[in-house]
C-alpha positions in Angstrom: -27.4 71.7 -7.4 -24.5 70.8 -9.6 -22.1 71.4 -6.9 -24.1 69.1 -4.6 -23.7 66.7 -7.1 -19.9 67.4 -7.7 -19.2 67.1 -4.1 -20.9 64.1 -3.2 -18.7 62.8 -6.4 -15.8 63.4 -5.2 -16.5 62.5 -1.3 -17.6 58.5 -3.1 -14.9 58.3 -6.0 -11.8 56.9 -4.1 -14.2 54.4 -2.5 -15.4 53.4 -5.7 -12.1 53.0 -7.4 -10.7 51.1 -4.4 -13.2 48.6 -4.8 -12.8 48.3 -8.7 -9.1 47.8 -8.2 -10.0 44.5 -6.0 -10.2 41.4 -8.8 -13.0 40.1 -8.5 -11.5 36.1 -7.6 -10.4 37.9 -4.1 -12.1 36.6 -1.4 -11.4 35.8 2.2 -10.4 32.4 2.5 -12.3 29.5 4.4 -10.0 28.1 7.7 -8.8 24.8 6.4 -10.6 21.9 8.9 -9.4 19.3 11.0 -10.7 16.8 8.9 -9.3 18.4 5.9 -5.6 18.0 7.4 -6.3 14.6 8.8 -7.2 13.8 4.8 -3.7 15.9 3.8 -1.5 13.5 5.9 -3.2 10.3 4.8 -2.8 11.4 1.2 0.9 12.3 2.0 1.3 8.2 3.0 0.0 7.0 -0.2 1.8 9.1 -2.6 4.8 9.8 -0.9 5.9 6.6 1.3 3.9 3.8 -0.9 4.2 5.3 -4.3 7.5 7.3 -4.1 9.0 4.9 -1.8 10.4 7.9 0.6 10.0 5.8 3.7 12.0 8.7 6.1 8.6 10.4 5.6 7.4 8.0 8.2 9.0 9.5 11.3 7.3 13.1 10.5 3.5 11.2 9.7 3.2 8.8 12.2 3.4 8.9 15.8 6.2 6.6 18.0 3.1 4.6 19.6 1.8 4.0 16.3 0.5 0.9 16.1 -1.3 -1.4 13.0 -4.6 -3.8 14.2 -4.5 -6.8 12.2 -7.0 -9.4 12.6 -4.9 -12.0 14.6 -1.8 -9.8 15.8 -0.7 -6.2 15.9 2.0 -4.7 14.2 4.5 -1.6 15.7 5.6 1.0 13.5 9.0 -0.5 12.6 7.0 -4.0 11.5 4.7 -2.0 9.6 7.4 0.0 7.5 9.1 -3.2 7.3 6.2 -5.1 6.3 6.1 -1.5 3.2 9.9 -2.1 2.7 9.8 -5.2 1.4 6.3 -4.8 -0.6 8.0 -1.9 -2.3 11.3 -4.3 -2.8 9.4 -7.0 -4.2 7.3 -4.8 -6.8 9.3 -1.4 -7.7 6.2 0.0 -9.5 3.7 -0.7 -6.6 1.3 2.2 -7.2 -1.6 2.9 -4.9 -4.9 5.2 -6.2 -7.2 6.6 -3.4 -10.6 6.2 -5.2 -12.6 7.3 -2.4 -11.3 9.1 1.2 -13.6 10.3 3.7 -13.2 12.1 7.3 -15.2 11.8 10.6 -13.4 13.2 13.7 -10.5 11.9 14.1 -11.0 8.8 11.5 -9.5 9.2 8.0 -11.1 6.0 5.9 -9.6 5.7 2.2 -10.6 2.7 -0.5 -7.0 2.3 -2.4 -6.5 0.0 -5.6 -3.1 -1.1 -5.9 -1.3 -2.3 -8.9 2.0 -3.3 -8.9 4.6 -6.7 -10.6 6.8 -8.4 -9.0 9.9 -7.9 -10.9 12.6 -7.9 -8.1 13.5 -10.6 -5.3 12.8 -9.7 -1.6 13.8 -11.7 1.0 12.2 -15.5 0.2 10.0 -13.9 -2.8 12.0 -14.9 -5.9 10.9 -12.4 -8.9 8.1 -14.0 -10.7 7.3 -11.4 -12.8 3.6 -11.6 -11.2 0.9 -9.0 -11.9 -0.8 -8.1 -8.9 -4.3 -6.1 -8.7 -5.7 -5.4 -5.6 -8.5 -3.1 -3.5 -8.7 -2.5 -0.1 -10.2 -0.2 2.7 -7.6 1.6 5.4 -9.4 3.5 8.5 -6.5 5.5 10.4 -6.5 7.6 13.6 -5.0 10.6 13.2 -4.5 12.9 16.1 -2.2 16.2 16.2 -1.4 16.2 12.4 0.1 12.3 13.0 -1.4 8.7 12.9 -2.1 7.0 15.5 -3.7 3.9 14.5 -4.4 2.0 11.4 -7.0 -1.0 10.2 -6.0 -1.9 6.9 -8.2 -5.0 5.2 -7.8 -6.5 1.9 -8.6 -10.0 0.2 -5.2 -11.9 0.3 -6.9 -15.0 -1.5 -7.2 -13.2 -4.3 -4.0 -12.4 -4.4 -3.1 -15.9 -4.0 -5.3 -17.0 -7.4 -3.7 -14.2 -9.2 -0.5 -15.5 -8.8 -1.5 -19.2 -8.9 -2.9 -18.5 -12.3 0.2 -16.5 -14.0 2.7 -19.1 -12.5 0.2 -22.2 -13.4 2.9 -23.8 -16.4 5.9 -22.9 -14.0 4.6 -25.1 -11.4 3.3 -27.7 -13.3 6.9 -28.1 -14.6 8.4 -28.1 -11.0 5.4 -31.3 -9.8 6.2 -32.8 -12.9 10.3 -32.6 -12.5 9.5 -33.4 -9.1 7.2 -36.3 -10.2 10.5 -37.7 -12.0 12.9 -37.3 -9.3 10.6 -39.3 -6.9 10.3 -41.7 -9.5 14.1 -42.3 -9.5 14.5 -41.9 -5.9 11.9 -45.3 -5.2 13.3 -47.2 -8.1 16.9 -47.1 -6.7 16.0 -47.5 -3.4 13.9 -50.9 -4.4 16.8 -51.7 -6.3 19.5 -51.2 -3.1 16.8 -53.1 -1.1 16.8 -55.7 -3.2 20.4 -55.8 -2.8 20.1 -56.3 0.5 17.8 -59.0 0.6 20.1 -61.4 -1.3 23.5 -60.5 0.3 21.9 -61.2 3.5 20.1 -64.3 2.8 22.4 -67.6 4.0 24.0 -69.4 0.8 21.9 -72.8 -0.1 23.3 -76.1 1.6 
């Protein structure tokens, strides 16, 4: 009986030790799903084009016929890295944070808070030195590991009071140096009128 025992021992042993030797965190892993990648290259724009500001990431994440649905007009790819040029320009610390991102198909939607100050010039944007907070909901179309189509909403009025109500003194100072100048500007012309009036009236009799 011990022999049996001994044999049938040594015929399981190297099994056993095989699968001893395997840590136990080894496991086959899960294919990666569409979604999951469609999720991966959305991510990629936020962090590495918006944040990072590496705008030749672009031309490997979206596709030539891209194109960006506004509400009155679309955008081509060009006018919408344009359009991320000079956001970037205008406020060097322009950071994005993806609180929410969720995939259906072929539809990647993300909810992004922004935050950024604008500390540089761009174009007709003097730098303000503006604080900007912002949240907004982008759906994109992602086909073949590139994106396809974008619709991109956020509330530009508040942008609009956020900057009106940092940059209330400085304006009231330009109305009210304004306000001067078009004070000085109607006195001298009533005076030059006045002028007028008695050069061109005839001498008395």
């Amino acid at each position: 009986m011990k022999c049996v025992f001994a044999v049938l021992f040594l015929a399981c042993a190297p099994a056993c030790v095989a699968r001893a030797a395997l840590p136990a965190s080894v496991s086959p892993k899960a294919p990666i799903s569409q979604q999951e990648k469609n999720k991966a290259v959305a991510r990629r724009v936020f962090e590495e084009i918006l944040n990072q500001g590496r705008f030749d990431a672009a031309s490997e994440l979206y596709a030539p016929d891209f194109v960006n649905h506004g509400l009155h007009r679309d955008s081509t790819l060009k006018q919408d890295q344009d359009a991320a040029h000079w956001e970037k320009q205008a406020m060097p610390d322009m950071h994005l944070t993806v609180d929410k991102m969720v995939a259906d198909g072929d539809m990647v939607t993300a909810l992004w808070d922004l935050q950024g100050t604008n500390s540089h010039s761009a174009g007709w944007l003097p730098a303000t030195g503006v604080r900007i907070e912002e949240r907004g909901i982008t759906i994109w179309r992602i086909a073949d590991g590139r994106i396809h189509d974008e619709w991109t909403v956020f509330d530009v009025s508040h942008i609009i009071r956020q900057a009106v109500s940092q940059l209330m003194w400085q304006l009231l100072a330009v109305l009210a140096v304004m306000a001067v100048l078009l004070w000085i500007a109607i006195r001298l012309l009533v005076r030059l009128y006045r002028r007028f009036l008695r050069r061109s009236s005839p001498a008395p009799a």
